[in-house]
N, C-alpha and C positions, 0 to 999 in steps of 0.2 A: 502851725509851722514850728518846726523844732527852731532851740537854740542855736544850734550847729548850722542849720540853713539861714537863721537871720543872719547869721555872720559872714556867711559866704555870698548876700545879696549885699549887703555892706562893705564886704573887700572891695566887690567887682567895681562898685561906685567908687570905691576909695582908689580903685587903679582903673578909673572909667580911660581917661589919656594913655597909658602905656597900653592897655588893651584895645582901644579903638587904631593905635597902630599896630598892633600883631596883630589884629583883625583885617586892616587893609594889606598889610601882605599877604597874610592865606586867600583875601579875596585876588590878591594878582595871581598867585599859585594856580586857585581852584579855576581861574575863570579863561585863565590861557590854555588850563588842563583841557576843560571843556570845548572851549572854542577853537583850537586848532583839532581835538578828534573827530566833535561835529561837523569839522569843517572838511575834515580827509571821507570819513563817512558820507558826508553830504558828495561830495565831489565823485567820489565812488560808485556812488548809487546816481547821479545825475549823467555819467560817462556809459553805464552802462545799460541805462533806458537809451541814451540820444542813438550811442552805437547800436541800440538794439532796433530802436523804434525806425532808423535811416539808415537801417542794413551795411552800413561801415565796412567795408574790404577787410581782408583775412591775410591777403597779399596782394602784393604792386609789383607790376613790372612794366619798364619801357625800351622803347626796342624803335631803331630806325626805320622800317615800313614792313606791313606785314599785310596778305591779302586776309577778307574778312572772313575767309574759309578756314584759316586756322584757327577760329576759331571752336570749329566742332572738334578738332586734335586735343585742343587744351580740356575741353567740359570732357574728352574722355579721359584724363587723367583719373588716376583712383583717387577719393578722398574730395576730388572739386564738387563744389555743390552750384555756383553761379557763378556767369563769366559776363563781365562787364567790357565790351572793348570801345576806346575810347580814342579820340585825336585831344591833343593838349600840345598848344602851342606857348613859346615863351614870346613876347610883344611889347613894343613900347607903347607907351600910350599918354595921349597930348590932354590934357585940361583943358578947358577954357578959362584963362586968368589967373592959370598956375603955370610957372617958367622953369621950373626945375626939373631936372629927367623923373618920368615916372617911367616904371615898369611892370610885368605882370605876366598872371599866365589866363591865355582861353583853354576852356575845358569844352569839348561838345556833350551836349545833351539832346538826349532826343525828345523833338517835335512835342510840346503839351505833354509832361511829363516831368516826374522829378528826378529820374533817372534810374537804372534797374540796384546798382550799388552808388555806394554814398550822397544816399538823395538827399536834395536840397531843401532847407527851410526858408521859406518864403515868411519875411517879415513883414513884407509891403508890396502890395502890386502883384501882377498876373504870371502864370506861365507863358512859355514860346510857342506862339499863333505857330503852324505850317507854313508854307509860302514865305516867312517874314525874316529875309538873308541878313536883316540889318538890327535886329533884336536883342538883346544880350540880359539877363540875371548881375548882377551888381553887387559887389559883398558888401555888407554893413558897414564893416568900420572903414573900408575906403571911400564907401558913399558920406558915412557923416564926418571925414577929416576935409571932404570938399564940398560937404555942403548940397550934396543930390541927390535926388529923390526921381520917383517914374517919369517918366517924363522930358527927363534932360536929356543932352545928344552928350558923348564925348568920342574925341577919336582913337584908334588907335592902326599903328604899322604891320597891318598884316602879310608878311612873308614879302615884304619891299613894297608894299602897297597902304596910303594913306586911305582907312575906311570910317567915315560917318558912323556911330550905335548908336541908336537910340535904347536908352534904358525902359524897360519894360516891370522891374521888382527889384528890389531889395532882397540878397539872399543868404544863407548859413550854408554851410557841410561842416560834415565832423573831420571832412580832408582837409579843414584849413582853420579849422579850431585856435591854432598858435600860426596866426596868416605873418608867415616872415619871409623875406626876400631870400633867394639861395645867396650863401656867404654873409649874410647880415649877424648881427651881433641881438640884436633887440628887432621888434617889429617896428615897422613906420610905415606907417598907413596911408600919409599923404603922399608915399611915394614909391606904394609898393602894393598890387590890388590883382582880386580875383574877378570874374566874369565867364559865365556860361553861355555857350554860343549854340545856338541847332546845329546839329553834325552836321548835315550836308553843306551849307556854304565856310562851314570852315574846313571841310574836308578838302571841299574843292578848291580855296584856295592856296594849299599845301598838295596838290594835286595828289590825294589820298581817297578817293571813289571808291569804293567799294576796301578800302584800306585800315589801318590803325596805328598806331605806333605806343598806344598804352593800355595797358590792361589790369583789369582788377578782380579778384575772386574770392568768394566765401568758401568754405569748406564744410565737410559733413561732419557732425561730432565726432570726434575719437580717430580723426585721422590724423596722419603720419605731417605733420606742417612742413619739417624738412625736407622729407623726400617728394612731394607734392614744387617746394622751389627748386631742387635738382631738376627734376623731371620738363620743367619750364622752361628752366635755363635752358635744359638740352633743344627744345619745342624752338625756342624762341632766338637759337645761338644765332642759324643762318641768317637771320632776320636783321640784325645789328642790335641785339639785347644786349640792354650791359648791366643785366643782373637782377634776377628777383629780390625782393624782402619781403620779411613779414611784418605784421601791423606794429609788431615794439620796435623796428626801428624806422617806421612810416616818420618823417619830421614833426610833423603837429600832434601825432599820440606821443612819441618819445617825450619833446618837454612838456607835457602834462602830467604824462609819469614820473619823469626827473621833480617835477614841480610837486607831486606826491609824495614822493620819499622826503625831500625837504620840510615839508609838512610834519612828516613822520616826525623827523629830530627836533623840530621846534616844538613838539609835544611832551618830548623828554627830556630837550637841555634846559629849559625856561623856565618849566615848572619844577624841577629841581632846586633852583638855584633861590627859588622866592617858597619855597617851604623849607630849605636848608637853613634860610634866614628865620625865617618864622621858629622854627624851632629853638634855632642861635637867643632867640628875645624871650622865647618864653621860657627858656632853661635859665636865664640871666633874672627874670621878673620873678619866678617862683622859687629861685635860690635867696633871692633877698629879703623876698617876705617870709621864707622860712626863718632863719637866719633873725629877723626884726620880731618875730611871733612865739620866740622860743618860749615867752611865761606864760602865754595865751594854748601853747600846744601843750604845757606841761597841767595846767587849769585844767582843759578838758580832759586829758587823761584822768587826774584827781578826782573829779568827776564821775568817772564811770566808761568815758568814751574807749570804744577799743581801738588799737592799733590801724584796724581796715575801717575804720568812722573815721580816723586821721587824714588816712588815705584816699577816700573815696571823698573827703569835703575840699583836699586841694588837686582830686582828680577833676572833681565835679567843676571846681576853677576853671582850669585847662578847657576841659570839655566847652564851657559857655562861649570862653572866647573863639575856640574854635568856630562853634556853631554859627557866631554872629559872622565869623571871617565866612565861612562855608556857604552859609544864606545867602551871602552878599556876591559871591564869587559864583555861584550858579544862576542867579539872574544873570551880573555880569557877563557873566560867559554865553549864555542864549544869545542873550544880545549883541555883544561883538562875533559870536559865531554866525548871527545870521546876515550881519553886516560883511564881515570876509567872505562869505560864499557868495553874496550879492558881486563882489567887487572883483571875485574870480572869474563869475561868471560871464561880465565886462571885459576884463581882460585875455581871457580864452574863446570869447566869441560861443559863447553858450548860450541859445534861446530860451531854456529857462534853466531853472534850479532847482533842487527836488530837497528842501532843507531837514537834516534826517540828528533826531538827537536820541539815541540808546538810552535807556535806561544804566546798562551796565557800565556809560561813560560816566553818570553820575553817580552810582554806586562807587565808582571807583577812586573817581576824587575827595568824596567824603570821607572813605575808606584812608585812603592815603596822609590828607590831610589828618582826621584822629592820629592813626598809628604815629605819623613823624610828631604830632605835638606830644604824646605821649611816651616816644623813646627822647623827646627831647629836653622833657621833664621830671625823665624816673628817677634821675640819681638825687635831684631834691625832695622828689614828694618821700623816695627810701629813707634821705634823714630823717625827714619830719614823721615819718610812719617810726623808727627803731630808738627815736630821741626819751630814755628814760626821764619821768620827771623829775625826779629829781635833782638828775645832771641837767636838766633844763629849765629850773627855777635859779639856776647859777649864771654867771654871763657868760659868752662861750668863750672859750681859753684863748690865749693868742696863740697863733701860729712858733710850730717849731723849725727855725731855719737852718741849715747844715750847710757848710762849705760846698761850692758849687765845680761843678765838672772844671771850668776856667780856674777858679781858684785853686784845685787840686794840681792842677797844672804849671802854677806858676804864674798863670799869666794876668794876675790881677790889680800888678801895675801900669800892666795899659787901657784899664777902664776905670773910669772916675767911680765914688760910692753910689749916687743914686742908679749908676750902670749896675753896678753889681747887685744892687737891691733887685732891678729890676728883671736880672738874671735867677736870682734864687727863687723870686715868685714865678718865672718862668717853668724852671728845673721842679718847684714843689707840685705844681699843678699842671703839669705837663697836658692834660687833657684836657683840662679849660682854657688853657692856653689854645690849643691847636683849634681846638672849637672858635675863640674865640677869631682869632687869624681863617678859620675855613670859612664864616660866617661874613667876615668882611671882606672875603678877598670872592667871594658870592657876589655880593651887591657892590663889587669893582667891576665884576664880569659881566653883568646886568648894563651896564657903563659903555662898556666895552665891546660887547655885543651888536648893542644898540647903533653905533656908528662902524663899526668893522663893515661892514657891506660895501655902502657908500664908499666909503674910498679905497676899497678892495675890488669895484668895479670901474673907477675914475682911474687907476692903477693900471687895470686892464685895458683898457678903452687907450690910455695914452701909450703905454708898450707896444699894443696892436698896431695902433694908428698912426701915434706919431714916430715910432719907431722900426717898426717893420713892413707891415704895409701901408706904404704910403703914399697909394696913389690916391687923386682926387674922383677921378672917374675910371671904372673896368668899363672896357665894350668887349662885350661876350660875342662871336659870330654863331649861325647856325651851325655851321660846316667849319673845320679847318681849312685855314688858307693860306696862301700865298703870302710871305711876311713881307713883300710889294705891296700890302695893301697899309703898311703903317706909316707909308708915305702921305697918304690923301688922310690922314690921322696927323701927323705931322703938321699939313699945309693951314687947319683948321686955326681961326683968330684965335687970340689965347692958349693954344696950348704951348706948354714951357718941354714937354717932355714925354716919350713916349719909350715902352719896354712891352715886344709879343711874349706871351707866352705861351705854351701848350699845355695843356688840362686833358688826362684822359682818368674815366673811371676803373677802376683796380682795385681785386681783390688781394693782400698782401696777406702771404704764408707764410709762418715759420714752426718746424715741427707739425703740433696740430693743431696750432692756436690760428685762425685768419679775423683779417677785420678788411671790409667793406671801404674803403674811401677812393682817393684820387693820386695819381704822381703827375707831381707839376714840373714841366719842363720850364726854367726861368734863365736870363741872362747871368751870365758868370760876374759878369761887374753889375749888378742890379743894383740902381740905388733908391727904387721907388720900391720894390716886393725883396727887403734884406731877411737872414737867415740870422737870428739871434743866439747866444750862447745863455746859462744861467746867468754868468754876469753881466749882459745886454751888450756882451760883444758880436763884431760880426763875423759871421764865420764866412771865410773864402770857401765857395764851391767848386770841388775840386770837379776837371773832368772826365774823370770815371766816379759810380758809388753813387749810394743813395743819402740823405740826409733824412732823418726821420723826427717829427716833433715828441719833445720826449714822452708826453703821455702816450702815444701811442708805441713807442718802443716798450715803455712800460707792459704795456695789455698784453704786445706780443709776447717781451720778456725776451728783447733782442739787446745786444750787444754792439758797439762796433766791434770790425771784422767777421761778424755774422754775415752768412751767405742768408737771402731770401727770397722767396718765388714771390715773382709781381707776375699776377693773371688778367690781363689787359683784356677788357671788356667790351671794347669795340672794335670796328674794323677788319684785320683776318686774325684779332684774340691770340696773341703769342702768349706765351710763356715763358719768362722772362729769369735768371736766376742773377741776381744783383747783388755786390756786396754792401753792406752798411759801413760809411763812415764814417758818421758823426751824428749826435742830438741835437734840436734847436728847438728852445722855449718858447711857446707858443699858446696864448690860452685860449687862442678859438681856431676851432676845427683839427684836426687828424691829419697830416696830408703826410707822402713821400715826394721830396724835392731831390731833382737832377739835375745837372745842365742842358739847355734845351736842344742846340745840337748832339747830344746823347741821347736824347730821348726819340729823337727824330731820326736819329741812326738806328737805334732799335728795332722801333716803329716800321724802319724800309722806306720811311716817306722823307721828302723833300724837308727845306728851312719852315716846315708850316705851323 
């Protein structure tokens, strides 16, 4: 072993401490690097076996009754490859020894069978016998928030009617992957559940016989997906359709995807910010030991050593630490990557996990991790490489100070001396300064990051809830009705308060931008569903105009006083041209809000 390498296994020991920590931060850098790619990879590649293997719909559409013959209309569509038609009812449904409103939705399925599109994975227990009217499939996580298994009965309100199930399995779809109640913020399991039922006795008690009112369809490669939803829409107008989509905005693929791209960033902000630091410590540790080694770097020149021996014995430095950081940050990272994929797979209702680690995810982090250690120690290893002996058998000179920008100024009677000291070394080193300030103000964000969520959703959750909508209980009706029926809501023990309002689905236009949602007819004095400003004031609803939540005036890129086409999606489907008058902050859902006798003037129909 050369001279030159006993010295450099001797530094390392001699800076075993400051390098075991630039070592655990490259390991925080490299092993979040790794574990959220793996993780987006893994998640990718686990979405698109489950979707592939249980044939997952292309497009959704639901539609108030349609006979079962339209069916062969729709498969002649160009571009359709499989037609799934479906009854999907929305029900309440009673526990035994739970009091709190559950709800939910039945799907039929046909007879022994896991269904032609988005078939079900059975965790536990059998498919649906023929004959057997009182049967039902169970989704997992609302089986295990209550504790049930095959076996159990529980009941549920079918179409005004109390029905006995008996549970027959435990089951998945990729349709309820992110199982959350319509309008909910988060999933809640113990009070919000799926269930597949044999088509025929839920058809029949929806008295839908030979009927449908939901459909789902794959498509051929390389066709047209838009025009394939036109085409449907048009199929399904008479019918009371309120609207096709495609599978990216299906609810349970959408936040999986959303939950993707999130993935995406925590791959790039994170580990930036814990190799920015990393860099910050080793530019800091290799500038000092320059700096302290100046007769030892002038020795070996003396010596014989050249310039790039200089260099490659305090690159070769760098490089160790790295390595020990990088070794440690790729186990690391396997292993919390394969622990978040497990814990995604939990909370997405995924029956298994397909854990996928690239080689080019660890090429890359190795790669990254070198490079930033090494731009973040070239300007000291370049001393130590350009340091004449000479001049470095001498002690290094002191710093030369010059009047600073402030003092030029004048203005150095309003700063004491060690202030202005600390300004010149600022003003001299201007790049170690800002290094030294971008490096801490890293591992403040690191800080900062870490808790931002949490109370950035605690934020949300109180604005929502206790501020704008704030009812305790919605009772959704099948049908619009009669707002004589908020009286026998009224009479109920306990209740302090009640407000109807109407909900219809709508496409909202402006120019050529449209988005998909709802306008809500609400009371003009609401005090339970209020209409927020930026500054969480309440905004009077005037009675004419639309109110819009600002993100989605955003998307459209509307204005007030902007005129906008609302294309109302049920019933005789008007088209609507409403003016915009005002935004309301809103951080969950997209809606356009009316007053509800305006909307029900609209509409042609009664107070319903």
């Amino acid at each position: 072993m050369k001279a030159i390498d006993k010295k450099l296994w001797r530094e390392l020991w001699g800076l075993r401490m400051q390098a075991l920590a630039i070592a655990m931060v490259i390991v925080g850098g490299v092993s979040i690097f790794i574990m959220s790619l793996s993780t987006l990879d893994s998640l990718f590649e686990t979405r698109a076996s489950y979707y592939s293997d249980h044939h997952f719909a292309q497009v959704f559409a639901s539609l108030k009754r349609a006979p079962q013959s339209l069916a062969r209309r729709i498969e002649a569509i160009p571009g359709v490859d499989k037609v799934d038609t479906r009854v999907v009812a929305y029900v309440s449904i009673d526990v035994p020894g739970f009091d709190d409103p559950v709800s939910g939705h039945l799907v039929s399925l046909t007879d022994n069978s896991r269904g032609l599109l988005n078939q079900v994975y059975l965790r536990q227990g059998r498919l649906l016998e023929p004959g057997r009217d009182n049967e039902v499939l169970l989704s997992v996580k609302f089986a295990e928030a209550h504790g049930l298994e095959p076996g159990d009965k529980l009941y549920a309100t079918i179409n005004g009617r109390r029905k006995s199930l008996d549970i027959v399995a435990l089951a998945m779809s990729p349709e309820y992957i992110y199982q959350i109640a319509p309008g909910a913020l988060f999933p809640d399991y113990a009070r919000y559940g799926v269930m597949w039922m044999a088509h025929k006795p839920l058809a029949t008690a929806y008295d839908m016989d030979g009927a449908f009112n939901n459909v789902a369809l794959t498509l051929v490669r390389g066709s047209n997906e838009q025009d394939v939803i036109d085409r449907l829409d048009a199929i399904l107008k008479p019918y009371g359709g309120i609207g096709a989509y495609a599978r990216e905005d299906q609810l349970s693929s959408r936040f999986l995807s959303e939950e993707l791209k999130q993935q995406q960033t925590t791959a790039t902000v994170f580990p930036v910010i814990f190799f920015g630091v990393a860099a910050f410590l080793l530019n800091v540790v290799i500038s000092r030991l320059v700096s302290l080694q100046r007769e030892q770097i002038a020795v070996l020149k003396a010596f014989g050593y050249s310039d790039l021996a200089v260099g490659l014995h305090y690159t070769k430095l760098v490089l160790l630490i790295v390595g020990l950081g990088v070794g440690g940050g790729i186990v690391a990272g396997i292993w919390m990557g394969q622990g978040l994929s497990n814990i995604y797979m939990e909370f997405f209702s995924l029956p298994f996990m397909i854990y996928v680690l690239k080689p080019q995810v660890v090429i890359s982090a190795v790669l990254i991790a070198v490079v930033v250690a090494i731009l973040g120690t070239l300007y000291a290893v370049r001393n130590a490489v350009k340091l004449p002996p000479a001049q470095a058998m001498r002690p290094e000179p002191p710093d030369i100070y010059q009047a600073t920008l402030v003092e030029r100024l004048g203005l150095q009677r309003w700063f004491s001396q060690p202030t202005r000291m600390i300004l010149r070394h600022i003003e001299r080193r201007p790049v170690k300064s800002l290094m030294t300030t971008l490096g801490i103000a890293m591992a403040s964000g690191i800080m900062v990051v870490s808790g931002f969520q949490e109370g950035a959703i605690d934020y949300m959750i109180e604005v929502q809830y206790g501020l704008s909508q704030r009812a305790d209980i919605i009772v959704n009706y099948t049908e619009a009705t009669s707002s004589r029926s908020l009286y026998s809501l009224r009479s109920l023990r306990g209740v302090e308060q009640v407000e109807g309002f109407r909900a219809v689905p709508a496409k909202l236009r402006y120019e050529h931008r449209f988005y998909r949602s709802s306008v809500q007819g609400i009371q003009a004095d609401s005090s339970l569903m209020r209409l927020l400003d930026s500054d969480l004031n309440i905004i009077d609803l005037p009675p004419r105009g639309l109110v819009l939540t600002d993100y989605l005036a955003e998307l459209l890129q509307v204005e007030p006083g902007d005129l906008l086409t609302v294309e109302v999606l049920e019933g005789s489907r008007p088209t609507l041209q409403v003016p915009v008058i005002a935004t309301a902050k809103q951080d969950l859902g997209m809606n356009a809000y009316l007053q509800r006798p305006t909307l029900n003037l609209l509409l042609k129909e009664g107070g319903a």
